[in-house]
Structures are given as C-alpha cells and as structure tokens.
Backbone as XML, in Angstrom:
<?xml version="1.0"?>
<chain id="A" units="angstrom">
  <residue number="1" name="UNK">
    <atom name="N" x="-17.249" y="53.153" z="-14.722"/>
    <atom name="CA" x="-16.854" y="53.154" z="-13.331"/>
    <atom name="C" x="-17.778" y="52.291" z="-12.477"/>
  </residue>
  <residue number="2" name="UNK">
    <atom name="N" x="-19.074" y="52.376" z="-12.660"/>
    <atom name="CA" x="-19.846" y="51.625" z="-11.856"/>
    <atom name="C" x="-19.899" y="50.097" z="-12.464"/>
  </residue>
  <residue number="3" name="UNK">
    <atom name="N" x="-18.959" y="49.805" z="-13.620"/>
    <atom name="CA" x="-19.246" y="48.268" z="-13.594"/>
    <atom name="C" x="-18.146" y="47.592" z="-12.958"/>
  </residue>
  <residue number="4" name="UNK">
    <atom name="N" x="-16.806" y="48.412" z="-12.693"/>
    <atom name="CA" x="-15.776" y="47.682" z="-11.943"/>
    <atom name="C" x="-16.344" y="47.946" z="-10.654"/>
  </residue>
  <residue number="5" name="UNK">
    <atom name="N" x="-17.378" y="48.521" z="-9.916"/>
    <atom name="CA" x="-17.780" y="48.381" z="-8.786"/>
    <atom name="C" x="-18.795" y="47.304" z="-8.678"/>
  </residue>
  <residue number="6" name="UNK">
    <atom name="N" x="-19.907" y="47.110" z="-9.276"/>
    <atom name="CA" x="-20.785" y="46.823" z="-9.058"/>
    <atom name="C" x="-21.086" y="45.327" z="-9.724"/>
  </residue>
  <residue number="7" name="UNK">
    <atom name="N" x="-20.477" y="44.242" z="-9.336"/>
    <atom name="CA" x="-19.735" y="42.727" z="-10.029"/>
    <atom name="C" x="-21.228" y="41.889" z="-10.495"/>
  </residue>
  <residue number="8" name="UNK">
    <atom name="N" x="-22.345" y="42.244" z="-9.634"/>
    <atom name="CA" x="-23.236" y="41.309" z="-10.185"/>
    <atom name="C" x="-24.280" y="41.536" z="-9.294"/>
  </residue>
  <residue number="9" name="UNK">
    <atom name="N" x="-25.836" y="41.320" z="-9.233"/>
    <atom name="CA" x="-26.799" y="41.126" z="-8.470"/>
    <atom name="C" x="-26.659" y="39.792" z="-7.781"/>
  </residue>
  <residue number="10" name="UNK">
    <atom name="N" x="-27.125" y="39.868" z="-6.340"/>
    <atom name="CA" x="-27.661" y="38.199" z="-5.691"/>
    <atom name="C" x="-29.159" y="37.966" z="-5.563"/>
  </residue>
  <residue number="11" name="UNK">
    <atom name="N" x="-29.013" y="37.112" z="-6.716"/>
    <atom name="CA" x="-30.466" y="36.786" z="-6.533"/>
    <atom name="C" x="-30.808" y="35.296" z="-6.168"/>
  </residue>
  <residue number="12" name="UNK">
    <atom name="N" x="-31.013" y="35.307" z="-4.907"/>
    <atom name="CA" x="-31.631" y="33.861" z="-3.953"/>
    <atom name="C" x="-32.849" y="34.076" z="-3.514"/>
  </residue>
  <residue number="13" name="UNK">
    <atom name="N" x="-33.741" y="33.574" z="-2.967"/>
    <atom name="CA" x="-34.668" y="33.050" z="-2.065"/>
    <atom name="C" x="-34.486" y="34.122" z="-0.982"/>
  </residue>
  <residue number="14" name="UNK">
    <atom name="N" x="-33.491" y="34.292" z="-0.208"/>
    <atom name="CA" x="-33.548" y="35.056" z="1.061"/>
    <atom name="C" x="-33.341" y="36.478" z="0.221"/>
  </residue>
  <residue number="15" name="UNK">
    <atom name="N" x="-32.686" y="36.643" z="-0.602"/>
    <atom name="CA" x="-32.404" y="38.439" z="-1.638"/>
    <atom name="C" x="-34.130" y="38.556" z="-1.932"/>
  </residue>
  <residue number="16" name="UNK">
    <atom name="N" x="-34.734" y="37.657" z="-2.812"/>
    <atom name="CA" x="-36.034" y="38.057" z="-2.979"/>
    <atom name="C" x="-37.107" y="37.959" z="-1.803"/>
  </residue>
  <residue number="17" name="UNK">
    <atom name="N" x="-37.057" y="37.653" z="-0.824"/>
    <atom name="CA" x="-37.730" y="38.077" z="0.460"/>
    <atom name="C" x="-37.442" y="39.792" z="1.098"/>
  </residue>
  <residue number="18" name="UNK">
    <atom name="N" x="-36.207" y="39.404" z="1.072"/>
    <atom name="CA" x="-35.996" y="40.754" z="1.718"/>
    <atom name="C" x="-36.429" y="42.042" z="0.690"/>
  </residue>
  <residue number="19" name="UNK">
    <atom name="N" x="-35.822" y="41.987" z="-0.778"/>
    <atom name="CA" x="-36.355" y="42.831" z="-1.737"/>
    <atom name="C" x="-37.712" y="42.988" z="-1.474"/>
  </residue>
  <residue number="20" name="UNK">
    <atom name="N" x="-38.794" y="42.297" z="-1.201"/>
    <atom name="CA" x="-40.018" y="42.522" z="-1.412"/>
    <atom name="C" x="-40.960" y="43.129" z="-0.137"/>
  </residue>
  <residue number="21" name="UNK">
    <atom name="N" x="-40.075" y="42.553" z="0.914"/>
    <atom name="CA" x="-40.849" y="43.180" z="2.644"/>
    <atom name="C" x="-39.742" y="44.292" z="2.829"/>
  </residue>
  <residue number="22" name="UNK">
    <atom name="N" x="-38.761" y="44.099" z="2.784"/>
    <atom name="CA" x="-37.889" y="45.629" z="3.074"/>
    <atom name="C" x="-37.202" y="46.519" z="2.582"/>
  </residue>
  <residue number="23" name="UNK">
    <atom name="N" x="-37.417" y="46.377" z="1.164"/>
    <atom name="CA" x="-37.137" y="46.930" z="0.343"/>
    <atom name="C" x="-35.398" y="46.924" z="0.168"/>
  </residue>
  <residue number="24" name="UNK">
    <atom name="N" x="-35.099" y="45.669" z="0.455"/>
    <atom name="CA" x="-33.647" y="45.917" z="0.624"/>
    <atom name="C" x="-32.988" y="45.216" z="-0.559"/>
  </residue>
  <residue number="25" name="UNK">
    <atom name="N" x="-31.742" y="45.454" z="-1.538"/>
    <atom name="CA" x="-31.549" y="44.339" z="-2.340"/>
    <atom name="C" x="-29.872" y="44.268" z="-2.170"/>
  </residue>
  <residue number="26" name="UNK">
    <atom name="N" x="-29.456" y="42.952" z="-2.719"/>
    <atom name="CA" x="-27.941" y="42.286" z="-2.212"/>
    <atom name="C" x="-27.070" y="42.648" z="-3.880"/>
  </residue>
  <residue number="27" name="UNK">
    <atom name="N" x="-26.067" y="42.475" z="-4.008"/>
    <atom name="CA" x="-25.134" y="43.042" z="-4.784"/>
    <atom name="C" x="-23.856" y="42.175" z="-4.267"/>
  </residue>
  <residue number="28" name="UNK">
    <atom name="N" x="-22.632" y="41.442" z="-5.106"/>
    <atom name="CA" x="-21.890" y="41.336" z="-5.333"/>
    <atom name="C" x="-20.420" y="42.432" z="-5.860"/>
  </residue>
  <residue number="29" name="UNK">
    <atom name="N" x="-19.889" y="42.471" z="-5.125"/>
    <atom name="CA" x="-18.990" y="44.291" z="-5.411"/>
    <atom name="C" x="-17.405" y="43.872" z="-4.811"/>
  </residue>
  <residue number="30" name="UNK">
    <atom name="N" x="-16.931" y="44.975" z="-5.713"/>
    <atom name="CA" x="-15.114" y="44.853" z="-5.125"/>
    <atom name="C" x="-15.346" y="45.239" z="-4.061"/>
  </residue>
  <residue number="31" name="UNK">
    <atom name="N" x="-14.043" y="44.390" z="-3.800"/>
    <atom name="CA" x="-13.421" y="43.948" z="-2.056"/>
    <atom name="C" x="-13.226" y="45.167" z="-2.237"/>
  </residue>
  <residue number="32" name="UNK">
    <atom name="N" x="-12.009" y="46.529" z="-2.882"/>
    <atom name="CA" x="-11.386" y="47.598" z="-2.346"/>
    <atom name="C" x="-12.398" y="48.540" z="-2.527"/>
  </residue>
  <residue number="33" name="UNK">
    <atom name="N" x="-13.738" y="48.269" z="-2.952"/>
    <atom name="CA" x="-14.480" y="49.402" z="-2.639"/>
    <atom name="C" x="-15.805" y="49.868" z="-1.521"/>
  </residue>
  <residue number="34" name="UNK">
    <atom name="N" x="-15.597" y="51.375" z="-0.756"/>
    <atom name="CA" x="-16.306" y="51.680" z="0.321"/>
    <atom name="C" x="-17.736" y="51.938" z="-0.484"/>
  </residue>
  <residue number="35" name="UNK">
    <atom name="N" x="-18.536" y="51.935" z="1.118"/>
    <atom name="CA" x="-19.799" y="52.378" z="0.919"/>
    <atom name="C" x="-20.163" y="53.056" z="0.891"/>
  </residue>
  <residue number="36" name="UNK">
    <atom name="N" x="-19.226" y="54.488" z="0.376"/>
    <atom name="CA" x="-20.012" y="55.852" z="-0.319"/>
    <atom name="C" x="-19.818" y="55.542" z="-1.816"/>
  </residue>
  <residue number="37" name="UNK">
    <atom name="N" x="-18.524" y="54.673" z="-2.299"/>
    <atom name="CA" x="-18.352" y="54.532" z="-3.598"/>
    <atom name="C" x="-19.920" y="53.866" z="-4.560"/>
  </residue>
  <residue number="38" name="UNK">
    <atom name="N" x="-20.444" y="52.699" z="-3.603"/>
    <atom name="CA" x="-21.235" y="51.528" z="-4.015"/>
    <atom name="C" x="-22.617" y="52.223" z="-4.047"/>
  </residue>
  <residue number="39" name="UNK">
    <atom name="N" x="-22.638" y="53.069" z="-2.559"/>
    <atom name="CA" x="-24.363" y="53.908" z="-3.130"/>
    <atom name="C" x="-23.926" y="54.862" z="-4.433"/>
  </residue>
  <residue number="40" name="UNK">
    <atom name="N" x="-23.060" y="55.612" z="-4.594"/>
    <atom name="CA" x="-22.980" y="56.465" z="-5.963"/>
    <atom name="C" x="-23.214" y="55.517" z="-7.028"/>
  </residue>
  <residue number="41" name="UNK">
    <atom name="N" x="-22.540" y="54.453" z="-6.953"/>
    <atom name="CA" x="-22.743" y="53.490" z="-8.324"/>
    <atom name="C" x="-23.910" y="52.776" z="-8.535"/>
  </residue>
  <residue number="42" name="UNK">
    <atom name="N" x="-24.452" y="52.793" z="-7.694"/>
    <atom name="CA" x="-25.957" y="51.833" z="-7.280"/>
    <atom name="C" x="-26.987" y="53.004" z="-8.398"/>
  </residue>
  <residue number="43" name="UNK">
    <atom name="N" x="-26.724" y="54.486" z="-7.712"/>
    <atom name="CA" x="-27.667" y="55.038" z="-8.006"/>
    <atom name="C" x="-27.476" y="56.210" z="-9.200"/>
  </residue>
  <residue number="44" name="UNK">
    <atom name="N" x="-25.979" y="55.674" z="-9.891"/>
    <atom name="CA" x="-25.827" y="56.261" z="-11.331"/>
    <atom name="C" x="-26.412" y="54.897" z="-12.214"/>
  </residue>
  <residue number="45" name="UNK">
    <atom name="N" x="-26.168" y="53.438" z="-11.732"/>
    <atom name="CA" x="-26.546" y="52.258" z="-12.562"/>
    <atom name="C" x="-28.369" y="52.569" z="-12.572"/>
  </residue>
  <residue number="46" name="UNK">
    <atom name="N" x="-28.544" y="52.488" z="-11.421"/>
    <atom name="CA" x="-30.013" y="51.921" z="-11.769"/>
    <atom name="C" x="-31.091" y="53.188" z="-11.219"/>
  </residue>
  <residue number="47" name="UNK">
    <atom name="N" x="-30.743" y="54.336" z="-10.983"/>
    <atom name="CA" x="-31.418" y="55.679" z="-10.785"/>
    <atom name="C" x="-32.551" y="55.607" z="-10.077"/>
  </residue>
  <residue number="48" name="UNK">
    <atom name="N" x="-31.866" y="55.189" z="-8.839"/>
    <atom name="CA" x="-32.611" y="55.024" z="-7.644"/>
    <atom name="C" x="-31.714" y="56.045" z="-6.660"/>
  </residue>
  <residue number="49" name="UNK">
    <atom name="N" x="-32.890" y="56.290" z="-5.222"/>
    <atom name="CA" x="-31.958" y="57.091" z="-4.450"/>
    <atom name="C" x="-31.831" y="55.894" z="-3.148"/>
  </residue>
  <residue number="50" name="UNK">
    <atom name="N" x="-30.609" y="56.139" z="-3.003"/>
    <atom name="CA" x="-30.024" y="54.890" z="-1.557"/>
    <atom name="C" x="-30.246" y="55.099" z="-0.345"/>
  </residue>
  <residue number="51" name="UNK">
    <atom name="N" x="-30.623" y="54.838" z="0.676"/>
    <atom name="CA" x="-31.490" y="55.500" z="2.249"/>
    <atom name="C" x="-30.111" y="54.659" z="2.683"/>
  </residue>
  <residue number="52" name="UNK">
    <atom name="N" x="-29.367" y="53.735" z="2.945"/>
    <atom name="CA" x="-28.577" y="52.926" z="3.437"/>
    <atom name="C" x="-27.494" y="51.579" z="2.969"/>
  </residue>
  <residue number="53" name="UNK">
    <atom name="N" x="-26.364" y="51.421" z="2.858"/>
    <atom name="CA" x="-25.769" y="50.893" z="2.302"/>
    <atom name="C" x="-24.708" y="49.879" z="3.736"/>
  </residue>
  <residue number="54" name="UNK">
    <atom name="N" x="-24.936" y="48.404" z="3.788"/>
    <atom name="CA" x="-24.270" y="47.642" z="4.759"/>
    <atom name="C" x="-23.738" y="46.633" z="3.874"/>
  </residue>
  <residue number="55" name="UNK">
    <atom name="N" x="-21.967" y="46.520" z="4.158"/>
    <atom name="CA" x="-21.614" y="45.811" z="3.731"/>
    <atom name="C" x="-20.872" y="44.641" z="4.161"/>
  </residue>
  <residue number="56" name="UNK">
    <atom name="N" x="-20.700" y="43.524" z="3.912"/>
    <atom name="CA" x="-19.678" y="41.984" z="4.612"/>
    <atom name="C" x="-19.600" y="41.235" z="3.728"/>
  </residue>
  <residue number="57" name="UNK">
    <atom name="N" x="-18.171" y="40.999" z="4.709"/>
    <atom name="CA" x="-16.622" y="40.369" z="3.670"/>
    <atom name="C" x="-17.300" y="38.788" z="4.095"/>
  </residue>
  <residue number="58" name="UNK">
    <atom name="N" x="-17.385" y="38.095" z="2.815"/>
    <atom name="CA" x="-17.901" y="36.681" z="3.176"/>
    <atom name="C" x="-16.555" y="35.916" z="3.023"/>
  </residue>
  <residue number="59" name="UNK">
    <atom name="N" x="-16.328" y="34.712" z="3.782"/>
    <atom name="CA" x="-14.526" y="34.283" z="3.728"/>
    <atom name="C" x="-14.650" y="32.878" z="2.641"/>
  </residue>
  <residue number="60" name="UNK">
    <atom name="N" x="-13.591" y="32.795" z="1.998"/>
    <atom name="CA" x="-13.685" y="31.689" z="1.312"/>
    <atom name="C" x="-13.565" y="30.247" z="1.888"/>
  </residue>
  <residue number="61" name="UNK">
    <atom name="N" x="-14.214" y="29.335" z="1.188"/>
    <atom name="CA" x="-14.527" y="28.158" z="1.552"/>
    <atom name="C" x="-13.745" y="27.187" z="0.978"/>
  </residue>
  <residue number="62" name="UNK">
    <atom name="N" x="-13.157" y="26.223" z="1.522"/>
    <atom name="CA" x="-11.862" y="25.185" z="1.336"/>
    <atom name="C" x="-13.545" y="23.882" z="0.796"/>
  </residue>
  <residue number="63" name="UNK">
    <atom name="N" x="-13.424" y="23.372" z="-0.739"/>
    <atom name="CA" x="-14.454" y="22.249" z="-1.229"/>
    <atom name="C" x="-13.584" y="21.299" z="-1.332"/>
  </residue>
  <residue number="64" name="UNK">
    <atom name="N" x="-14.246" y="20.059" z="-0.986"/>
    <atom name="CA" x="-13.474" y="18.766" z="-1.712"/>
    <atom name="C" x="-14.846" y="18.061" z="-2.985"/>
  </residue>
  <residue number="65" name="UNK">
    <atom name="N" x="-14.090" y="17.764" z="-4.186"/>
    <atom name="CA" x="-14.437" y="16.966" z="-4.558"/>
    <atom name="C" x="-14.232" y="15.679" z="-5.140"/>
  </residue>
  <residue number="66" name="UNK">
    <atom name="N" x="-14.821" y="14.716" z="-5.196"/>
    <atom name="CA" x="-14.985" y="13.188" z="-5.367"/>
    <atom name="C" x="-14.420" y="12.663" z="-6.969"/>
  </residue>
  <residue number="67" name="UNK">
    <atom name="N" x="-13.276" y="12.380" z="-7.296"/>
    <atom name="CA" x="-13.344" y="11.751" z="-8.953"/>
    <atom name="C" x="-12.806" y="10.617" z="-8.546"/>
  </residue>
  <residue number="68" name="UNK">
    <atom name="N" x="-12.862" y="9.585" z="-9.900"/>
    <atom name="CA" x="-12.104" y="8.976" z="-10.035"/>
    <atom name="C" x="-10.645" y="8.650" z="-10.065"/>
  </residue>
  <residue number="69" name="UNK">
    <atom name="N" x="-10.018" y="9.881" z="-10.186"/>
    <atom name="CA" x="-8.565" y="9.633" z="-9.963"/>
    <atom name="C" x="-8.447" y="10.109" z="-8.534"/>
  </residue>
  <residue number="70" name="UNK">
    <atom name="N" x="-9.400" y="10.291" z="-7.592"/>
    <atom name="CA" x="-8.752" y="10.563" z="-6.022"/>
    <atom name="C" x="-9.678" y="11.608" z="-5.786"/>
  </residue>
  <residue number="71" name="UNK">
    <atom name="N" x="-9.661" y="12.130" z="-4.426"/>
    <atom name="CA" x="-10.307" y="13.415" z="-4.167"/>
    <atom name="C" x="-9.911" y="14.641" z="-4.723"/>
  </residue>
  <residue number="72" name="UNK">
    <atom name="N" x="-10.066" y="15.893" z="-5.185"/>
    <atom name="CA" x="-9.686" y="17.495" z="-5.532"/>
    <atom name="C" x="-10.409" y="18.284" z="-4.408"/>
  </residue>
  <residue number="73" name="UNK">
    <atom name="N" x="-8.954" y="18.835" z="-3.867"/>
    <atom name="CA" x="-9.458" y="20.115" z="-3.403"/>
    <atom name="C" x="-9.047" y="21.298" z="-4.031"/>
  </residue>
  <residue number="74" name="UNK">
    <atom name="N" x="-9.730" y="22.301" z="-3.384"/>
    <atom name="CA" x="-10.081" y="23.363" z="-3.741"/>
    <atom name="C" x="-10.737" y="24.508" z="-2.944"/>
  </residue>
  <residue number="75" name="UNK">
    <atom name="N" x="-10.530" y="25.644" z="-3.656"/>
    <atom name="CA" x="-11.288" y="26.609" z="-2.772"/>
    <atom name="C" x="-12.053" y="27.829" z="-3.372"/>
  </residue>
  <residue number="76" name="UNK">
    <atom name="N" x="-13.171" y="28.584" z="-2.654"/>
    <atom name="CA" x="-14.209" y="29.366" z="-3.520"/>
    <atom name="C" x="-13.607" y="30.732" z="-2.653"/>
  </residue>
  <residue number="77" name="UNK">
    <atom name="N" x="-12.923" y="31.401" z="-3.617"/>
    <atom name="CA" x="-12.636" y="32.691" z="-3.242"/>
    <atom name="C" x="-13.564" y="33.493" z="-2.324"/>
  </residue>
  <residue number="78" name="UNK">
    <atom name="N" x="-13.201" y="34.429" z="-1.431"/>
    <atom name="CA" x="-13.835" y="35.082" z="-0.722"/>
    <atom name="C" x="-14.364" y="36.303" z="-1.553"/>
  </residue>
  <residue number="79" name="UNK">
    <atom name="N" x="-15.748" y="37.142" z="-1.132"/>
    <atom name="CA" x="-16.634" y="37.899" z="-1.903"/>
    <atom name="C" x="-16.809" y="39.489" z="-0.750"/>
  </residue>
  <residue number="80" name="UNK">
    <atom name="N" x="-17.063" y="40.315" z="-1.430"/>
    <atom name="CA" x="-17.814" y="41.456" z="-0.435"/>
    <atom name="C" x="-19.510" y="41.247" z="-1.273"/>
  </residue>
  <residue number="81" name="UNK">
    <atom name="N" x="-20.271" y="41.808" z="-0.436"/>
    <atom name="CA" x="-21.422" y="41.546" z="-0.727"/>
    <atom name="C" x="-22.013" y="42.985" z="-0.249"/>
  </residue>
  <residue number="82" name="UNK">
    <atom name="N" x="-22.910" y="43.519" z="-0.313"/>
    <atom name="CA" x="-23.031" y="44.689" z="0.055"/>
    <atom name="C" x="-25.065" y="44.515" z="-0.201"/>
  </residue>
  <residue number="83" name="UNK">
    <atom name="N" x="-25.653" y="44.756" z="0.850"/>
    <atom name="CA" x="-26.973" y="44.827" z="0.879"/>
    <atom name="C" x="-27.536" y="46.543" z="0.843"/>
  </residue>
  <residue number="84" name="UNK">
    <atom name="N" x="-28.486" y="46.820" z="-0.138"/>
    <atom name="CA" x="-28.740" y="48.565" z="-0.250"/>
    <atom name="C" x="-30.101" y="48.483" z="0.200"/>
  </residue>
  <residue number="85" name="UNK">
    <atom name="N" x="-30.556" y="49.688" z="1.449"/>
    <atom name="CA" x="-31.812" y="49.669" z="1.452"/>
    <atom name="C" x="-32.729" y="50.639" z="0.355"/>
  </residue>
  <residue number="86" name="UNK">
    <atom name="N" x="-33.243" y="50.934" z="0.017"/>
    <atom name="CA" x="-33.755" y="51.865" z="-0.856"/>
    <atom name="C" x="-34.476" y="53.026" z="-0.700"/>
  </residue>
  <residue number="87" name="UNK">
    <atom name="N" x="-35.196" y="54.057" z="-1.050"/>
    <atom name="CA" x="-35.792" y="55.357" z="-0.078"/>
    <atom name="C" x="-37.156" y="54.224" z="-0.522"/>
  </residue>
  <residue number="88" name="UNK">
    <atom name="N" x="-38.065" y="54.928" z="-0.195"/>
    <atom name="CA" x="-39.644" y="54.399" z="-0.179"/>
    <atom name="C" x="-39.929" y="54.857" z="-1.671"/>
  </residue>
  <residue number="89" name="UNK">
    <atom name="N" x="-40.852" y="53.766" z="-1.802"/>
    <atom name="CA" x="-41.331" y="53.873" z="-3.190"/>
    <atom name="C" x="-41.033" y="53.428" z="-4.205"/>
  </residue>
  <residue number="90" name="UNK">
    <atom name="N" x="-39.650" y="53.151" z="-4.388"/>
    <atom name="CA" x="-38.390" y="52.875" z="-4.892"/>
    <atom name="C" x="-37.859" y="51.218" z="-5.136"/>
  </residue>
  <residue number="91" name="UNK">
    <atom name="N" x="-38.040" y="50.876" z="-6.615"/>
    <atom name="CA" x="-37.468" y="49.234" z="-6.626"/>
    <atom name="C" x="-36.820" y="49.252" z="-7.638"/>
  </residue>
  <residue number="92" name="UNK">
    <atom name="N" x="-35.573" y="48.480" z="-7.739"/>
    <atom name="CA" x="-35.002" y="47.574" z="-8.829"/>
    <atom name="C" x="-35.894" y="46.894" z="-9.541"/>
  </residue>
  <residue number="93" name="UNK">
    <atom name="N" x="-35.799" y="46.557" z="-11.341"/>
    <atom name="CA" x="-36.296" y="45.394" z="-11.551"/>
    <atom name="C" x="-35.392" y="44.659" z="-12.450"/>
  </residue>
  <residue number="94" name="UNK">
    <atom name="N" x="-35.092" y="43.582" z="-11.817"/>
    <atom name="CA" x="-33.468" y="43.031" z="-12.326"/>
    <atom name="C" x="-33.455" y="42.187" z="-14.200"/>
  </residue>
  <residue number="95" name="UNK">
    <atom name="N" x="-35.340" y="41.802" z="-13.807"/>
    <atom name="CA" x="-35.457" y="41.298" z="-14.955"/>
    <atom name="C" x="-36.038" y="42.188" z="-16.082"/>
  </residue>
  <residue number="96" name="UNK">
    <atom name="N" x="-36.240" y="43.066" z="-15.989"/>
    <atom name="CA" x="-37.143" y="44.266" z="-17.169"/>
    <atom name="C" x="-38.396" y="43.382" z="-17.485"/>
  </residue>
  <residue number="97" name="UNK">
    <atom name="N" x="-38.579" y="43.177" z="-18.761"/>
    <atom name="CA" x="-40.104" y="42.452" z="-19.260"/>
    <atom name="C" x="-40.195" y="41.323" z="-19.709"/>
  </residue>
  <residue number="98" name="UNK">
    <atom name="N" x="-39.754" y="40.549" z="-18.634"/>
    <atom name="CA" x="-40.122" y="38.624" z="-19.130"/>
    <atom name="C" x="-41.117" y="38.170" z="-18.900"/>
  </residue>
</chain>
C-alpha cells in the first residue's frame, strides 16, 4: 500500500538543505492521494513519526526539442509532491551505508 503511495524521494540541492536545517524532506506521491493517507505511509515505510505533512500539485510543462528532422514537442506530465516535516530527533537516511 505504501508503494502505490509513495512514487519516489526528491533529492535536489534545495530537498537536502531543507532536510538538514528543518528537518523537512520532499517525496514524489499520487495525485489521488490525501495527506492523512501519505503521513500513514511515510511512517509505516520508514518508521518515523510525522509532526506535518504539505502538499502541491506541480503543473506540467509544454518542452521543445531541437533534431534534425525539425523541432519535437512535448510535454512533462504534471506531479504532486508532498514535503513531511518530521517530530525532533528524527531523520530519513535515503542512502543507508555508502
């Protein structure tokens, strides 16, 4: 249940800032699911307890690209994204022991 919720970690530059000063981390998640569903799944996946869960619908983006036979367009589907704050004390570690 929590893997049809829970589509993937975001891990950027601005996800690992915020992970580290506010304890907050970003998540990739179905569009049809709420934010009581995503803290339950957050915190059966990775057995943490959730202080706060904010989520936004990011809209998809119309790309062009450049070939030789002419331009291609295209477009990058739209995402929910869902940022979790965490209780204190409390971290993800996405990579285990590298």
């Amino acid at each position: 249940m929590a893997k049809t919720i829970i589509i993937k970690p975001i891990i950027t530059e601005k996800a690992e800032i915020l992970s580290e000063s506010l304890n907050q981390y970003s998540f990739v998640v179905n569009k049809k699911c709420n934010k009581i569903e995503i803290k339950k799944a957050i915190e059966e996946m990775y057995s943490v307890n959730v202080s706060s869960v904010n989520t936004i619908v990011m809209p998809s983006k119309s790309k062009n690209r450049n070939t030789r036979s002419g331009i291609l367009k295209g477009q990058v589907s739209s995402y929910k994204k869902a940022i979790i704050t965490l209780a204190e004390g409390e971290e993800i570690n996405f990579f285990g022991d590298i």
